[in-house]
VOTIVO-850873 format. One record per residue: residue number from 1; residue in three letters; x, y, z of N, C-alpha, C, O in turn. Coordinates in steps of 0.02 Angstrom, whole numbers, m for minus. Example, Ala and Ser with C-alpha at 12.3 -4.5 7.8 and 13.67 -1.06 7.14 Angstrom:
2
     n   res      n_x      n_y      n_z     ca_x     ca_y     ca_z      c_x      c_y      c_z      o_x      o_y      o_z
     1   ALA      660     m284      390      615     m225      390      660     m165      390      712     m166      423
     2   SER      642     m112      354      684      m53      357      645        2      394      670       57      402
END
This chain:
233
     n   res      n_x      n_y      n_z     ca_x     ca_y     ca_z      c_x      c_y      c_z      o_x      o_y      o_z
     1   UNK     m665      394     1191     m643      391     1122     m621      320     1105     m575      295     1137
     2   UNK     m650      289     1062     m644      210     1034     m579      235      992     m581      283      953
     3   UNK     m520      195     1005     m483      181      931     m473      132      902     m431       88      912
     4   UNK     m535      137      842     m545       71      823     m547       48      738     m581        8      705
     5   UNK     m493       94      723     m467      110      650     m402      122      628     m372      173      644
     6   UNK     m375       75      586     m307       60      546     m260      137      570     m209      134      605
     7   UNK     m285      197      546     m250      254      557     m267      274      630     m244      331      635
     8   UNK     m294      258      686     m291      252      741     m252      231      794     m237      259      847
     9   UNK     m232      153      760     m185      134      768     m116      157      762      m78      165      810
    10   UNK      m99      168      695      m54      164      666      m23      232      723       35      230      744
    11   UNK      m63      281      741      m63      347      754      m22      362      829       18      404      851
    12   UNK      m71      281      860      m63      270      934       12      245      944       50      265      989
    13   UNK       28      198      897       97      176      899      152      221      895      205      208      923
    14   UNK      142      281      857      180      327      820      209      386      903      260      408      930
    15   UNK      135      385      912      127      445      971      180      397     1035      227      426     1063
    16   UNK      166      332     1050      181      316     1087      255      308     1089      294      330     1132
    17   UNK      273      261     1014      366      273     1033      381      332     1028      442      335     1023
    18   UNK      343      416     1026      363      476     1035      384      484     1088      441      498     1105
    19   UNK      319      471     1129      339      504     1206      359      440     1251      336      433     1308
    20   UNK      395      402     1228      401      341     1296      465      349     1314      486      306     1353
    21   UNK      516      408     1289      574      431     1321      549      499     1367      591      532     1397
    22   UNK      477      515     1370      470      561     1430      447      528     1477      445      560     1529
    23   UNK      427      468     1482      400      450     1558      447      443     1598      496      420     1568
    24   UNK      458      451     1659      494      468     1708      520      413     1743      480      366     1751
    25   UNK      563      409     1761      588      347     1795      607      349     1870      659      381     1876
    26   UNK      590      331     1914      594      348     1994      646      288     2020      654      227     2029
    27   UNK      673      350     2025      752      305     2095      734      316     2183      720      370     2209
    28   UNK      738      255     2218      713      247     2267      778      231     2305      829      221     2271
    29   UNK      784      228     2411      826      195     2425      784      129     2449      725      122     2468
    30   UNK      849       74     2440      827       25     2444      865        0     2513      918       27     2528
    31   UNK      830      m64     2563      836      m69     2614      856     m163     2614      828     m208     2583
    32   UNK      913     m164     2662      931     m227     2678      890     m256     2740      862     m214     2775
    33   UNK      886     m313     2754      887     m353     2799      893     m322     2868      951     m323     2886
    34   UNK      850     m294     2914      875     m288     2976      931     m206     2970      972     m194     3015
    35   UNK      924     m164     2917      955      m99     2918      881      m63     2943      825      m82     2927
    36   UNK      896       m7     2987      835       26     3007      828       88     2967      875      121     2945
    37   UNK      778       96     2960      740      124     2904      721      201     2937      706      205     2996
    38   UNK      722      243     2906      734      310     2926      668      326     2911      646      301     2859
    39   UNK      615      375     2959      545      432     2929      590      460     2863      566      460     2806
    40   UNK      639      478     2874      642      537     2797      677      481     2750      666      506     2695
    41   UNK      707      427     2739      716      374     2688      644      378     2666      624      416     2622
    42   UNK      598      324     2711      536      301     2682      513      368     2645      500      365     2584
    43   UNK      506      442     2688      455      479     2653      484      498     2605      445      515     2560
    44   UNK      556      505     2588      601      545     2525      572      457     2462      575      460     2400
    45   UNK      555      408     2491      533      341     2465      454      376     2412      439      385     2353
    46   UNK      432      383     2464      360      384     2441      349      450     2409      306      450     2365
    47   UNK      390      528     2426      400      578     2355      407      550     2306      356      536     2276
    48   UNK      470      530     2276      504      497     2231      438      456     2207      423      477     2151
    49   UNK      399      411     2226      361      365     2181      284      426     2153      257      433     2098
    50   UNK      271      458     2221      229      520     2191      243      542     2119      217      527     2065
    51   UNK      294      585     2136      340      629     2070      318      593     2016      285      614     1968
    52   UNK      344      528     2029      359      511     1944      297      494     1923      286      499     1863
    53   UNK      232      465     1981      183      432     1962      157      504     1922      143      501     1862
    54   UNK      154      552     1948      148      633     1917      155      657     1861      116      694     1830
    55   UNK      205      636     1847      249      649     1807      209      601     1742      172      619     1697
    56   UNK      234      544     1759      205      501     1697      113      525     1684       86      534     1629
    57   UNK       91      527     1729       15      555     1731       11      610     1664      m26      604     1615
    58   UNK       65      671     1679       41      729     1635       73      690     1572       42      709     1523
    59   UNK      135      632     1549      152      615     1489      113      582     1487      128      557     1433
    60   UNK       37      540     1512       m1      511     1455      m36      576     1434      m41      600     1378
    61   UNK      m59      597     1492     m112      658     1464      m97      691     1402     m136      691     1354
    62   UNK      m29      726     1402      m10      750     1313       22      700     1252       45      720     1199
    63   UNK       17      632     1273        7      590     1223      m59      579     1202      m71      580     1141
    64   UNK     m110      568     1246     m192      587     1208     m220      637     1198     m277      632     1175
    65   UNK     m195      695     1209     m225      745     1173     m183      762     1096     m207      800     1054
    66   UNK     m114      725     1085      m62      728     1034     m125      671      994     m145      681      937
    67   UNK     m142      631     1024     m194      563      968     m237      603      945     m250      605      885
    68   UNK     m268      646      993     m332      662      960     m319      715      911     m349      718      857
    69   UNK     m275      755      928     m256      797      877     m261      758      809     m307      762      769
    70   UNK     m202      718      804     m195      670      744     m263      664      722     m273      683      665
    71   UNK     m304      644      750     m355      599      720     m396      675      677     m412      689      619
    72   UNK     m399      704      733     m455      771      683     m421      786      643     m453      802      593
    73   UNK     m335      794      631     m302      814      579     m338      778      524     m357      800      470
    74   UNK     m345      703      555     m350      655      453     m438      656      448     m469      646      396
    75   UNK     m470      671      523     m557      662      470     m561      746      435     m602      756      390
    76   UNK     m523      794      455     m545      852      419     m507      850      339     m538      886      300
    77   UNK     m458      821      313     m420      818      272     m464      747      225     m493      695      243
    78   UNK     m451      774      169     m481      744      111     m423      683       80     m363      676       87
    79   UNK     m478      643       43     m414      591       m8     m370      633      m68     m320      611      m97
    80   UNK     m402      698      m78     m344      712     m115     m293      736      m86     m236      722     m103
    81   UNK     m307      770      m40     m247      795      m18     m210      735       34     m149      748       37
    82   UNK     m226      678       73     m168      642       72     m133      607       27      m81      579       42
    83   UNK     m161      607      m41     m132      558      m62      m69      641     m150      m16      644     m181
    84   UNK     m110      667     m143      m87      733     m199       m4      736     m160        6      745      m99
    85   UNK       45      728     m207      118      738     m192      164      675     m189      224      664     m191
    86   UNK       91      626     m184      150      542     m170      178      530     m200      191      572     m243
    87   UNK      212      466     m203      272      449     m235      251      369     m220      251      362     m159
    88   UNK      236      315     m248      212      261     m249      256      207     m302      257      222     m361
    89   UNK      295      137     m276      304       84     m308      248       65     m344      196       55     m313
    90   UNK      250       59     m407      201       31     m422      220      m54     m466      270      m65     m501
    91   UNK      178      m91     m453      174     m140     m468      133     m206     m512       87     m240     m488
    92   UNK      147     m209     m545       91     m273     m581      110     m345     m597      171     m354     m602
    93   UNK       69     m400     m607       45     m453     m631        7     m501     m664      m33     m535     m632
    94   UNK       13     m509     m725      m44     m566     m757      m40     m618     m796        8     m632     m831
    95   UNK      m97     m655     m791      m78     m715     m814     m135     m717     m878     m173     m669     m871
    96   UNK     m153     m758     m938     m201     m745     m984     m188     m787    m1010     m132     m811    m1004
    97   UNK     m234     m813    m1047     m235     m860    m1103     m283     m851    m1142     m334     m819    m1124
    98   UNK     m272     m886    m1225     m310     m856    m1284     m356     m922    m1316     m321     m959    m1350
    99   UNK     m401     m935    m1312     m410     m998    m1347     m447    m1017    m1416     m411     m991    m1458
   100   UNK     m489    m1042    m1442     m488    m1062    m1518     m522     m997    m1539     m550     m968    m1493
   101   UNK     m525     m969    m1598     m549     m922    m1621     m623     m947    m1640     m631    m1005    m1659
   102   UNK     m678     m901    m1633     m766     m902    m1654     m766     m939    m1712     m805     m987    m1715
   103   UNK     m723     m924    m1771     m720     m923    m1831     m720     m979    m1853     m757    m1002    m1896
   104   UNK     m647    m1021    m1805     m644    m1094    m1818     m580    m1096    m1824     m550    m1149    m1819
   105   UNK     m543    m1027    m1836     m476    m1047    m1840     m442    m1053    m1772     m465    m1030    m1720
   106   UNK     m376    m1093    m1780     m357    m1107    m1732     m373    m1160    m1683     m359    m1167    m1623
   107   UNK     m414    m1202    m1733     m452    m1274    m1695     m380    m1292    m1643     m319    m1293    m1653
   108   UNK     m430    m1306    m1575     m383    m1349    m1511     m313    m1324    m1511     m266    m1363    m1517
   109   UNK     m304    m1254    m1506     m261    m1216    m1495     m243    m1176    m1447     m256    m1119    m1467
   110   UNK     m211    m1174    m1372     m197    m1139    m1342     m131    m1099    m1335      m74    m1121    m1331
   111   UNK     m160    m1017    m1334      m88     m987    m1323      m92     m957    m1249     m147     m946    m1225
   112   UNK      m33     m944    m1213      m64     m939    m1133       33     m884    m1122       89     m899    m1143
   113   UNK       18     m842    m1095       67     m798    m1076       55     m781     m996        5     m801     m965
   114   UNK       99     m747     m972      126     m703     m905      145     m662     m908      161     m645     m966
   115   UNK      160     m614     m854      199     m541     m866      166     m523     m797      122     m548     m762
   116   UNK      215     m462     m792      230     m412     m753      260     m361     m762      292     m360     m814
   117   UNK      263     m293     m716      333     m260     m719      332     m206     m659      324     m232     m604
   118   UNK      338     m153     m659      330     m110     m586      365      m29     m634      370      m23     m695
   119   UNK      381       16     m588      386       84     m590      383      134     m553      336      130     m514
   120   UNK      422      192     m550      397      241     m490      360      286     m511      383      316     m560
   121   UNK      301      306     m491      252      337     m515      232      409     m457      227      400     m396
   122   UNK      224      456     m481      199      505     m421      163      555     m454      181      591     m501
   123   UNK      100      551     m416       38      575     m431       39      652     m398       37      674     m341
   124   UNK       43      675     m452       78      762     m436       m2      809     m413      m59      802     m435
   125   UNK       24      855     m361      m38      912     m346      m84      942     m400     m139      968     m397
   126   UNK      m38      930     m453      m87      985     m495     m117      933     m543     m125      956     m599
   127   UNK     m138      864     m535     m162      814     m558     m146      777     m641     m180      749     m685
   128   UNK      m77      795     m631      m46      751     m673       m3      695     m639        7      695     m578
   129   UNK       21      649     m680       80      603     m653      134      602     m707      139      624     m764
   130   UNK      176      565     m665      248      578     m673      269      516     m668      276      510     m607
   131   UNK      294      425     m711      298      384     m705      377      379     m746      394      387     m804
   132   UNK      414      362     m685      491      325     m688      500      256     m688      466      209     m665
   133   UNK      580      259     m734      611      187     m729      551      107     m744      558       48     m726
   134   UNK      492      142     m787      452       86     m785      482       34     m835      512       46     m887
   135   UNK      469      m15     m813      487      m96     m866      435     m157     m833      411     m177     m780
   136   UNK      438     m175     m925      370     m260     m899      406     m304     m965      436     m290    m1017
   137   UNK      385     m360     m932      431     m412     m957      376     m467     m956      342     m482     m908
   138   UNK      374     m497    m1026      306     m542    m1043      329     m607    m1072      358     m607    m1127
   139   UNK      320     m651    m1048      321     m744    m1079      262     m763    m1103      212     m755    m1068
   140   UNK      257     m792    m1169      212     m806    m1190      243     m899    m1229      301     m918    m1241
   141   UNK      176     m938    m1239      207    m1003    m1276      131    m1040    m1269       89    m1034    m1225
   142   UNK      132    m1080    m1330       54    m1116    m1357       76    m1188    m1346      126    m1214    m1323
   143   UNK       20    m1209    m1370      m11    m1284    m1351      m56    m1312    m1393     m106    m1277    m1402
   144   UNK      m54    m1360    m1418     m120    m1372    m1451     m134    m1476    m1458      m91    m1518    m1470
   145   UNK     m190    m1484    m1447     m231    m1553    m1475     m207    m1576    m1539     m213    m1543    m1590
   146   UNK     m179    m1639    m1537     m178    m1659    m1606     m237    m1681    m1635     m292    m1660    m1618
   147   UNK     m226    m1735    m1690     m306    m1775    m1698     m308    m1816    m1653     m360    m1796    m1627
   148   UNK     m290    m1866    m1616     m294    m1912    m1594     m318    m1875    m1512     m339    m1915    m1469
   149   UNK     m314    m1808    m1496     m330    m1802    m1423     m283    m1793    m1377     m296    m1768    m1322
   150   UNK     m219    m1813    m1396     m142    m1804    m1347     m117    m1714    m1347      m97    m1679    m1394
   151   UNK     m125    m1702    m1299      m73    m1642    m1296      m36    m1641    m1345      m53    m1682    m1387
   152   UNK       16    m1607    m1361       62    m1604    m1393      104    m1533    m1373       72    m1481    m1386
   153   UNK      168    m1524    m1343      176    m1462    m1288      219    m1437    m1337      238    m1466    m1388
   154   UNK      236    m1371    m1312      290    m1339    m1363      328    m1277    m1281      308    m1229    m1248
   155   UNK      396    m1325    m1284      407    m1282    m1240      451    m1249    m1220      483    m1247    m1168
   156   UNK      448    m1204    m1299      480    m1147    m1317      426    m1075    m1303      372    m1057    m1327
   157   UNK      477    m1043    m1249      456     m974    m1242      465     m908    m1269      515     m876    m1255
   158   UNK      424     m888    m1304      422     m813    m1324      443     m761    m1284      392     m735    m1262
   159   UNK      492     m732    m1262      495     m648    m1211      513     m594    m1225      567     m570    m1243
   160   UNK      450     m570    m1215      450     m494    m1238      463     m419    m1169      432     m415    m1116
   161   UNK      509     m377    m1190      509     m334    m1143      513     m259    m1166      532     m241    m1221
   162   UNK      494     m224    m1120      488     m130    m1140      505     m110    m1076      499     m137    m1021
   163   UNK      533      m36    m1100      538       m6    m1021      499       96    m1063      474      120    m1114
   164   UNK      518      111    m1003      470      172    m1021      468      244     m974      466      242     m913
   165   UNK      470      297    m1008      457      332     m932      402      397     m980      397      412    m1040
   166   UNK      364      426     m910      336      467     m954      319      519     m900      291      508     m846
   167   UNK      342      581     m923      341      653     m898      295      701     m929      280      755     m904
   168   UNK      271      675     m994      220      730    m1054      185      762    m1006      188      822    m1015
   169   UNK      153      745     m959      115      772     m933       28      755     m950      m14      786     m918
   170   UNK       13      721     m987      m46      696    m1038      m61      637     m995     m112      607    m1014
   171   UNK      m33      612     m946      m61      544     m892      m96      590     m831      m60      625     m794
   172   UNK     m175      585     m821     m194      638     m755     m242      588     m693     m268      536     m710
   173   UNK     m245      607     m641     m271      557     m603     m318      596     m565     m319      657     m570
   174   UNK     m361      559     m524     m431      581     m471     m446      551     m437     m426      494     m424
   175   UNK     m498      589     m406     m528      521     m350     m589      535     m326     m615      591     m332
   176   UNK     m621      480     m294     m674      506     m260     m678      514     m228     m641      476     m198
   177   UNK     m707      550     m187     m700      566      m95     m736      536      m70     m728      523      m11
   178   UNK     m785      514     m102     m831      444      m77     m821      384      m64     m840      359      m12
   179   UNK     m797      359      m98     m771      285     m108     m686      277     m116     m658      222     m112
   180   UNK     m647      349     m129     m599      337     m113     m535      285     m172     m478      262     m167
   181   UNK     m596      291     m230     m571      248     m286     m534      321     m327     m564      371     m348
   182   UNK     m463      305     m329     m421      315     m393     m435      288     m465     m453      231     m481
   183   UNK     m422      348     m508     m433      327     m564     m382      368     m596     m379      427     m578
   184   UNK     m319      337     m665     m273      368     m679     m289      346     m756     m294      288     m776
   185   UNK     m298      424     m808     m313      428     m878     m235      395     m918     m215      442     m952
   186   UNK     m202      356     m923     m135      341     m975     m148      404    m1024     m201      410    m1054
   187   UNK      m88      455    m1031      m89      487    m1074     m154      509    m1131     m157      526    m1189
   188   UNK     m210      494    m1068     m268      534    m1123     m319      483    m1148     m380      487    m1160
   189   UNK     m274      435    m1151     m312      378    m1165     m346      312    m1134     m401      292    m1153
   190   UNK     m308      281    m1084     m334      208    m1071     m344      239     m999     m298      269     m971
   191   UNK     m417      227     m963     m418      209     m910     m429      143     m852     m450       86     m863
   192   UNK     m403      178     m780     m388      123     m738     m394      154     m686     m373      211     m676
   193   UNK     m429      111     m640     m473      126     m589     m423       77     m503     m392       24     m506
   194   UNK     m432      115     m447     m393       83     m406     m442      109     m327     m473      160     m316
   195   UNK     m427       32     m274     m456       67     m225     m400       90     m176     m343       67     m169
   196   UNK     m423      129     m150     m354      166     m116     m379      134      m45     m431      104      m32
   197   UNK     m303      157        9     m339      144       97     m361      210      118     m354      264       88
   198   UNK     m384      200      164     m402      276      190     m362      303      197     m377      362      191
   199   UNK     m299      294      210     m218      365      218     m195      379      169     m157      427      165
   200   UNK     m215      334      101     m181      360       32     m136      321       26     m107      326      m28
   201   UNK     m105      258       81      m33      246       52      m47      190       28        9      168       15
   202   UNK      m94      141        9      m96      100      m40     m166       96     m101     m221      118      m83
   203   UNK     m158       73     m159     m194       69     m217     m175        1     m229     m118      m22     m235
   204   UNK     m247      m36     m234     m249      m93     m252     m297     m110     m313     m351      m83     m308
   205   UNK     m288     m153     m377     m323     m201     m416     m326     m262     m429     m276     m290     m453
   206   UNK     m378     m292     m417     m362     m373     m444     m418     m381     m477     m468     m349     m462
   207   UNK     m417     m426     m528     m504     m432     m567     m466     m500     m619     m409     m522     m610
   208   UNK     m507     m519     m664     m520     m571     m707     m571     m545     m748     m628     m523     m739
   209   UNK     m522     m556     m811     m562     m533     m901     m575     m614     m909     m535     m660     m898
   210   UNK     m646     m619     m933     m660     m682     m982     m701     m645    m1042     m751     m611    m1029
   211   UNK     m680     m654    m1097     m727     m610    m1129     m694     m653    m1221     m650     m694    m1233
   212   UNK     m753     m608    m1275     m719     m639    m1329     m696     m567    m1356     m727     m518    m1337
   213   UNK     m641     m559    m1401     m602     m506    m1421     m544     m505    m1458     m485     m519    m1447
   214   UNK     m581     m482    m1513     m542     m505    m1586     m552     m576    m1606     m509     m619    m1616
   215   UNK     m603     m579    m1608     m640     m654    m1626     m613     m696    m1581     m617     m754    m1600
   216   UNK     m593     m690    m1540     m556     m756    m1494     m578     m763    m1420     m604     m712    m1397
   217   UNK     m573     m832    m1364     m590     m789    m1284     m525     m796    m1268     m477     m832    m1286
   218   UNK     m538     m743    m1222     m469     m719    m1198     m503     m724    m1112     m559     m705    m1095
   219   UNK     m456     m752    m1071     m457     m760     m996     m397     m747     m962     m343     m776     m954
   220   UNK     m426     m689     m943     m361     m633     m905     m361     m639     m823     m416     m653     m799
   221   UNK     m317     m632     m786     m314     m598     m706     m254     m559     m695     m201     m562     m727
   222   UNK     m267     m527     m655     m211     m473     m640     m217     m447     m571     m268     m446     m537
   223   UNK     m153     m423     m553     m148     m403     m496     m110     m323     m476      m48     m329     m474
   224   UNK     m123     m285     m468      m82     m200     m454      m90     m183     m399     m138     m197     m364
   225   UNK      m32     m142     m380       12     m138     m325       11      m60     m312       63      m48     m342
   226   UNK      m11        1     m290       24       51     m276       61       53     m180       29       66     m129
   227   UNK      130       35     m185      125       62     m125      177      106      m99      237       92     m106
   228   UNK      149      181      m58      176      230      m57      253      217       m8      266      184       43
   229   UNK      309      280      m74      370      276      m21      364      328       24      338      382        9
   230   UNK      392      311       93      393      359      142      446      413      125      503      404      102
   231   UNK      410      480      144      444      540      137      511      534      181      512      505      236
   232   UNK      543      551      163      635      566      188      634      631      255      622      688      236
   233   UNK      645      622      319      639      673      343      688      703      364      681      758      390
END
């Protein structure tokens, strides 16, 4: 059996600080200089290292059959069901800027913002979500060319912030079992697409918008974060 995969790992480590308070520890007598050494010392010597070598023998043995268990547990089990019940930080970042409009307005004008914000989000069994304590917090501030070609900076910042939570039940999520890509509907409306790991406990996006929209180009990047909190045991 190769273990040669993230949850393999993770599995082997798990199993191992399990059982590394059953391996056995062998007490021996120990011999000085010129003390004579007894048949039943040495052989009560060489039980004692038997035993435990024994001993530890059957604790690897039910530490790899405890791995393999694990492992058939997660290839028979689907992405919905590891990931259906989580409870996930979620997280974001972006940066964007707006520049002259098609039209003409707004000659040698740049407006250029940031933002972020995060939330607890948990993607419920019956394929709705449930998003807490969310807040994003946005800086925005322009720039523009005079005639002559000089910069000219302005460096006064705009900040805008919201917070939010939403229980309606109208936010629903999925996945593929193929590819393993999340996808979560905003209340019905806006979707957003995420790749998950194979255990469910993280969802990642990063991409870059260049595009024109609302007569203007707009050049976006962003970055999102799901990563799952561990259950309380």
């Amino acid at each position: 059996m190769k273990l040669n995969t993230l949850f393999s790992a993770s599995v082997l480590g798990l199993a191992i600080a399990t059982a590394s308070t059953a391996m056995a520890e062998v007490s021996v007598t120990s011999f000085t200089a010129g003390q004579a050494a007894t048949a039943a010392s040495v052989n009560a010597n060489f039980t004692a290292v038997a035993d435990g070598v024994n001993a530890n023998e059957a604790a690897i043995a039910a530490l790899l059959a405890r791995i393999e268990t694990l492992e058939a547990e997660h290839e028979t089990t689907t992405y919905q069901q590891r990931i259906a019940g989580s409870t996930y930080n979620l997280s974001w970042t972006y940066h964007a800027y707006f520049g002259q409009e098609s039209s003409g307005n707004m000659t040698n004008y740049i407006r250029f913002l940031m933002g972020g914000g995060g939330s607890t989000i948990t993607l419920n069994a019956n394929g709705t979500v449930t998003e807490l304590n969310a807040s994003e917090e946005e800086h925005e501030g322009s720039t523009y060319l005079d005639v002559s070609g000089d910069i000219n900076y302005n460096n006064s910042m705009q900040t805008n912030s919201d917070s939010w939570e939403d229980t309606s039940g109208t936010t629903t999520w999925s996945v593929n079992e193929t590819t393993g890509v999340v996808t979560i509907v905003w209340e019905g409306v806006e979707e957003d697409s995420f790749q998950s790991s194979e255990d469910g406990s993280l969802f990642v996006r990063q991409g870059t918008v260049n595009e024109i929209k609302d007569d203007q180009r707009n050049v976006e990047s962003h970055n999102v974060y799901f990563v799952r909190i561990p259950t309380q045991p």
